[in-house]
N, C-alpha and C positions, 0 to 999 in steps of 0.2 A: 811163702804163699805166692799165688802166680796172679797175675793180673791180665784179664784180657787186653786186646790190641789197642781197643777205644778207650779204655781206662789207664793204659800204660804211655799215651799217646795223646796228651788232650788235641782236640780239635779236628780228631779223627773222623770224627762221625760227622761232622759238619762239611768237610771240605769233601769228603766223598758224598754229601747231599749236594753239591753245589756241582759235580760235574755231572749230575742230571739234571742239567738246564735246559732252560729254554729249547735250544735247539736241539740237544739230544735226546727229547723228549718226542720230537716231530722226524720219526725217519720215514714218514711221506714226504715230506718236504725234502730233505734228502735227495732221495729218489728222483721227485718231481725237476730240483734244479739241476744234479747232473746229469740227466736223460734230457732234458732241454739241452745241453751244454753238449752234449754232444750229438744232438738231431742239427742243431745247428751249424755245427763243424762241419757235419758229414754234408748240408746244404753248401755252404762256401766250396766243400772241397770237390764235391759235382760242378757245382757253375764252372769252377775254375780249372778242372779236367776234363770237363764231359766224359765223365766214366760211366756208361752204365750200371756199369755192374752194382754201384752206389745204392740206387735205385730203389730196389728190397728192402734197404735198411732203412732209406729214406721212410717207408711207407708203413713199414712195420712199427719202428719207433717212434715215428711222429700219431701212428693210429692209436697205438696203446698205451702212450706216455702219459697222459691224462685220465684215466679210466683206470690205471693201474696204478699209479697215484692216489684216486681217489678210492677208491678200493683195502688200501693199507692205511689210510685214514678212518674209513669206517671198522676195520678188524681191530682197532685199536677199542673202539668203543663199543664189541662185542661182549659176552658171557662168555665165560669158560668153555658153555655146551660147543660154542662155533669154533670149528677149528681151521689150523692156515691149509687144512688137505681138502676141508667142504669148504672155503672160500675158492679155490682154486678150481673144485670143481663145478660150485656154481656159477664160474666166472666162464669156464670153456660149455657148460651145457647150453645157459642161456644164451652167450654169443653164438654158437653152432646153430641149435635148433629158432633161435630167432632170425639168422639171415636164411637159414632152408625156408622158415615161412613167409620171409619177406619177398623170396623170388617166388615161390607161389601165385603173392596176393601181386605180387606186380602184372604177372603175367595175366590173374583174372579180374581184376579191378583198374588198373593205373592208364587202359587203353586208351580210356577216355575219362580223366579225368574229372570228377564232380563232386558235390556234396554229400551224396550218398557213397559214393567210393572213397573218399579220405575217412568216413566214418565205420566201414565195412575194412578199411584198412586199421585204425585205433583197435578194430573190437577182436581180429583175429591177431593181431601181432601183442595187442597186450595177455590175449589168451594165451598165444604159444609164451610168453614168457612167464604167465601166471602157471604152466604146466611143467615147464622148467624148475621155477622155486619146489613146486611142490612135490618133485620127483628128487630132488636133492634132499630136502627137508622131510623126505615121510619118515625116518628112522630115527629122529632127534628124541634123546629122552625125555628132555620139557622143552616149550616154549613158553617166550618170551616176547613181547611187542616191538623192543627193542632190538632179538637178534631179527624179527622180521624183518625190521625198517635194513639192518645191516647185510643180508641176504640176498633183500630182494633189488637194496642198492645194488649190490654186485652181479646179479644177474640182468639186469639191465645197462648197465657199462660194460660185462660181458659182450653184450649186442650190440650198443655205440661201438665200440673198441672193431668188430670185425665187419659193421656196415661201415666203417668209415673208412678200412682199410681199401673195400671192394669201390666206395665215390673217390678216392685218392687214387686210384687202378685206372678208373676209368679218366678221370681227368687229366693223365699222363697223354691219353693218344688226341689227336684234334687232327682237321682237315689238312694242316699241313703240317705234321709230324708229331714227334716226339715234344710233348711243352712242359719243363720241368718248373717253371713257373707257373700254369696252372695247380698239377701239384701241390707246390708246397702253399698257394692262397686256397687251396681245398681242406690244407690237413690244418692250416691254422685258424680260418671260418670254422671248418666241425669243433675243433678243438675249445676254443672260445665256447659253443652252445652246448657241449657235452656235459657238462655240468646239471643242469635245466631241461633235461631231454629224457633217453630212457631212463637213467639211474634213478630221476627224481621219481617217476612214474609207478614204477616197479618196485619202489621202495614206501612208495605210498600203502600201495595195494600191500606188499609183504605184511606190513605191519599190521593189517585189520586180519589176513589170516593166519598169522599168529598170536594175534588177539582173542579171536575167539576158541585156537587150538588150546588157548592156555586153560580159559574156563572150563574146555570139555576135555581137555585130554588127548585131540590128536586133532589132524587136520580134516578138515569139512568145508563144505561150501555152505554156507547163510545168507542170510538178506543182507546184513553187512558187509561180507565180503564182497557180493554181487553189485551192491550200492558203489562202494569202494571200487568197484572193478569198474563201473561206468562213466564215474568219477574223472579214470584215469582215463577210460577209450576216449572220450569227450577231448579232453585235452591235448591228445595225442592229436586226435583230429583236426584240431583246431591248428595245433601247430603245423603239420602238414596242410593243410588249406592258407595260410596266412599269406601268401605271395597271394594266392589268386583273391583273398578278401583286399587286399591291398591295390590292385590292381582295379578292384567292382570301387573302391571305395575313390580311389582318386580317380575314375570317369563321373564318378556322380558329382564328385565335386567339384572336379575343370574339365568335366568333357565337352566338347563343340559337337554345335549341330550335327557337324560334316563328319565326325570321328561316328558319332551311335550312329548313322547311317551305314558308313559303310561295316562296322561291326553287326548290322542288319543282314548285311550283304554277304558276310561271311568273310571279311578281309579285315587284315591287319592295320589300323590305322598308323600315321606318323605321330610321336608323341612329342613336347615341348620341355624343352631344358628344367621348366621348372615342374612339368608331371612326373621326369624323371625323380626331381630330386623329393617330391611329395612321396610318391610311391617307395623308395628308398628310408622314408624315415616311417610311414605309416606302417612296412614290412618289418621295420625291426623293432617300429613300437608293439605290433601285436604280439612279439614273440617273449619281448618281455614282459608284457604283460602276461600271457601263457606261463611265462617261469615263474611270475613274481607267483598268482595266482597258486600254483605246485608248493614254492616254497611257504607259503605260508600254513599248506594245508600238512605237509611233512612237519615243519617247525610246530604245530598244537600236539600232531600226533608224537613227535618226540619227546613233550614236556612229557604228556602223560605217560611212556612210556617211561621215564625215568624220573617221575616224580614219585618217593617212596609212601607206601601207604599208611594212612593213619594207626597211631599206635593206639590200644582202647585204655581209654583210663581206669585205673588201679581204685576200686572203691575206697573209699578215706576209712581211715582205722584197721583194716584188713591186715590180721600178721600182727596186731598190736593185742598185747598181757592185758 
């Protein structure tokens, strides 16, 4: 009589549970710390040859190290339906078609910056990515709330991942030359807020149109989704506006006579060490606020998204002689 491996073997079955630990349960994490390990190498080993040629790689894998990262993190917490071929490709549609619409809107809104332009910026760039989800997702057999949130993550880090490639591009050239330390304080400031930025945004919205695709059967616009959708332009907004509310916010609160005059006048005033350091903390309290405010509103929609629904209770005596 033959016996299988685990039964011929005791302690088989445990010790092959135990090398799915911890950490080879997270190959985002993985990912995330050897692609650090060596975006950093590859910085050291520019400083210290000025190689050009470096440069690309610098940009590329410091743009997408995070977002791709975070990306294999959420595929982890997909349905079966999401596969790694429609992660992949909602990850190049909505980077694509959201930096196409982002030079767009730059070129017809950003000329002159204001409150009605950062919010005319929110409403089209969260469209273009809401048009992206949903041209990935029209053929999916069911939905689910949960691969929305997961989707519409990725289609949003999609778009972090290649605007930040194009703000590390442009921080490379300055008035006198080549600054590879601009650079790399570019790719690790995005990197830091990528988290809390499109992904958070775009996965909000995901999940309320796949929400309501699940009840009807296929993807639609609603009042919800719409709601959801304004939700997100808002916040968008907000977070692109937050230097200049930070800026209205510390004149009101240490401006000098002589400063709102000549800001009357149409000039620049001299600012003081410590409006600096005011505006510096108000800039980055509003944006955490901005993220915190996102995550909070992702983290309800996720509960529900994978909180299992009630079972109906079994009348008593039913099935009973």
């Amino acid at each position: 009589m033959t016996q299988t491996t685990a039964e011929a073997v005791p302690g088989t079955t445990s010790t092959r549970a135990e090398t799915h630990g911890w950490w080879s349960r997270r190959p985002w994490l993985h990912m995330f710390l050897g692609g650090l390990g060596l975006w950093v190498a590859t910085v050291l080993v520019t400083f210290a040859t000025s190689n050009a040629n470096l440069v690309p790689t610098i940009i590329l894998l410091g743009s997408f190290l995070v977002p791709v990262a975070f990306v294999t993190y959420a595929f982890g917490h997909a349905d079966q339906v999401v596969t790694a071929q429609r992660i992949f490709t909602a990850f190049v549609y909505g980077g694509v078609l959201g930096v196409l619409g982002a030079s767009v809107l730059e070129a017809a809104f950003l000329r002159q910056p204001s409150g009605l332009a950062y919010v005319g910026v929110g409403l089209i760039e969260e469209a273009v990515k809401l048009a992206a989800l949903w041209l990935v997702a029209r053929r999916l057999p069911r939905y689910t709330m949960r691969d929305g949130i997961v989707l519409g993550a990725t289609v949003g880090l999609g778009f972090a991942a290649f605007e930040s490639a194009g703000y590390a591009f442009n921080a490379l050239f300055t008035a006198g030359g080549l600054s590879l330390l601009n650079l790399v304080e570019t790719e690790v400031l995005r990197s830091i807020l990528t988290p809390i930025g499109h992904g958070l945004w775009t996965a909000i919205l995901g999940g309320t149109l796949f929400a309501v695709a699940a009840r009807r059967g296929r993807l639609r616009l609603s009042r919800a989704v719409l709601g959801s959708y304004l939700v997100v332009a808002l916040l968008h907004a907000l977070w692109d506006a937050s230097r200049g509310i930070a800026v209205w916010l510390t004149l009101l609160l240490t401006g000098t006579h002589m400063q709102w005059l000549l800001i009357q006048l149409g000039r620049a005033p001299a600012v003081t060490p410590a409006q600096v350091h005011l505006f510096t903390t108000l800039s980055w309290g509003l944006l955490a606020l901005d993220g915190l405010l996102g995550v909070l509103i992702l983290r309800r929609r996720w509960r529900r998204a994978t909180t299992p629904a009630p079972v109906p209770l079994v009348t008593a005596g039913r099935g009973e002689g």
